[in-house]
N, C-alpha and C positions, 0 to 999 in steps of 0.2 A: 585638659586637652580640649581644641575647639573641635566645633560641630563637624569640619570640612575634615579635619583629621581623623576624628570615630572612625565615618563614611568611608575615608579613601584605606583606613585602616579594616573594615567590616569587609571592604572587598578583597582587598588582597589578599585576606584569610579564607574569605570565602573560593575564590578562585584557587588557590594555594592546593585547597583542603581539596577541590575538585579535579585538581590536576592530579593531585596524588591518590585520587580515589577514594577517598572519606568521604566523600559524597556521590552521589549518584543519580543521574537524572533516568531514572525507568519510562519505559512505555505511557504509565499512568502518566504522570508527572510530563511529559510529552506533550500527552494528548488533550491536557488539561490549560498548557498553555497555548496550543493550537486553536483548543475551542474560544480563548482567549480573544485571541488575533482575530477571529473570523465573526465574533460576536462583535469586536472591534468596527470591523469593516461592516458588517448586518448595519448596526447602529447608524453610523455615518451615513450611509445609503438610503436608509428609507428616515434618517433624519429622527431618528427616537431616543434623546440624550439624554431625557430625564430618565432613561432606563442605562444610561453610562457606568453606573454605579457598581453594576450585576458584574462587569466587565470583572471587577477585582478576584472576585468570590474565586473561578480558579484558578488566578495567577496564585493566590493567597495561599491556598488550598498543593497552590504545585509546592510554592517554597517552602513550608510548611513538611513539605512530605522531603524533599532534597534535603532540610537542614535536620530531619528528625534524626536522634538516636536509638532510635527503638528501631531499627533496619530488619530486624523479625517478621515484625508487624505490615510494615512498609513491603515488606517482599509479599508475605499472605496477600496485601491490597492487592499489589502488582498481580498475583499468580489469578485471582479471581477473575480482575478485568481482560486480563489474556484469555482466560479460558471463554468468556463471552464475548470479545469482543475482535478475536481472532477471526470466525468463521464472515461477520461483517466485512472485513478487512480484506481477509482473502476472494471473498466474490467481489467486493472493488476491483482489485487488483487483477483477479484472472479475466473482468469483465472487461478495463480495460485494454490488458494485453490483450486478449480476443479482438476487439475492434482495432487494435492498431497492426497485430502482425495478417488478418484476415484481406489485409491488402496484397500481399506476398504469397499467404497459402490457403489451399481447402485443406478443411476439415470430413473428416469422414469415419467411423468406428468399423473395426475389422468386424467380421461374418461370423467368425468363430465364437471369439473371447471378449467381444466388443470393447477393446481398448481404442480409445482415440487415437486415429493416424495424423499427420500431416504432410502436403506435400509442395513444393513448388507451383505455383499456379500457372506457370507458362511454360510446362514439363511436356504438355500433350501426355499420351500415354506412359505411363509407366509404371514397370511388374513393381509391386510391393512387398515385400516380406517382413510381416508381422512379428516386431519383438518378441511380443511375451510368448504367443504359440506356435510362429514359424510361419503360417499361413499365407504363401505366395498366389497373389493374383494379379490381375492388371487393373487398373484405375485411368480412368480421361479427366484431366482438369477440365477446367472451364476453356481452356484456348485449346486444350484435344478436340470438345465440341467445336469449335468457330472453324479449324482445320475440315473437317468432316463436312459441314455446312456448305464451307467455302468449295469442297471436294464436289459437292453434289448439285452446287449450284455453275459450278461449268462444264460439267458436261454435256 
């Protein structure tokens, strides 16, 4: 069997096996080719190739985890890096949803129970009633103030 046959023969099984779920690409195994790609791009940019090499370490290291049969072992891996690398992840994440929906709403924590509220920013006033303990009050957005402003400035 030639060289080009193995190959096209390695993948199809490898896809095959992946389609059907015998393989599995985890979080880990994820995040390991991500760091991949991005140390890709590091490299290229600041133009540091003799450190090209490092790139492999974990594509290597991901395939390596996707093609294992010891899936035992491989899930413990996975379960570890989730438990540390979850709470990272999650303040990404709610840091950017923060800055992108803080265009649309205030933030504010009720009186009571201090659960975080949120409301329309171009609501002007509005009565609030607190989820978790009921707590009805009234709230000025940002454009309730400019109304008000705008109120006291023409009279």
């Amino acid at each position: 069997m030639s060289i080009k046959n193995r190959i096209k023969v390695f993948f199809t099984d490898f896809f095959r096996k992946l389609k059907n779920e015998q393989l599995a690409i985890d979080e880990l195994s994820l995040f390991l080719i991500i760091l991949a790609f991005v140390a890709i791009i590091f490299i290229m940019l600041l133009n540091l190739h003799r450190f090209s090499f490092t790139v492999w370490i974990p594509l290597l290291i991901a395939y390596w985890r996707t093609l294992s049969k010891n899936r035992i072992k491989r899930h413990k891996e996975n379960r570890i890096f989730i438990k540390y690398f979850y709470p990272a992840n999650s303040f990404v994440r709610n840091t950017y949803r923060g800055i992108t929906v803080k265009k649309d709403h205030t933030y504010f924590n009720c009186k009571n129970c201090m659960q975080q509220l949120r409301i329309p920013k171009k609501t002007g006033h509005v009565k609030v009633t607190c989820p978790k303990c009921s707590n009805a009050f009234i709230k000025k957005t940002f454009s309730g103030h400019l109304k008000n402003l705008k109120q006291k400035i023409s009279r």
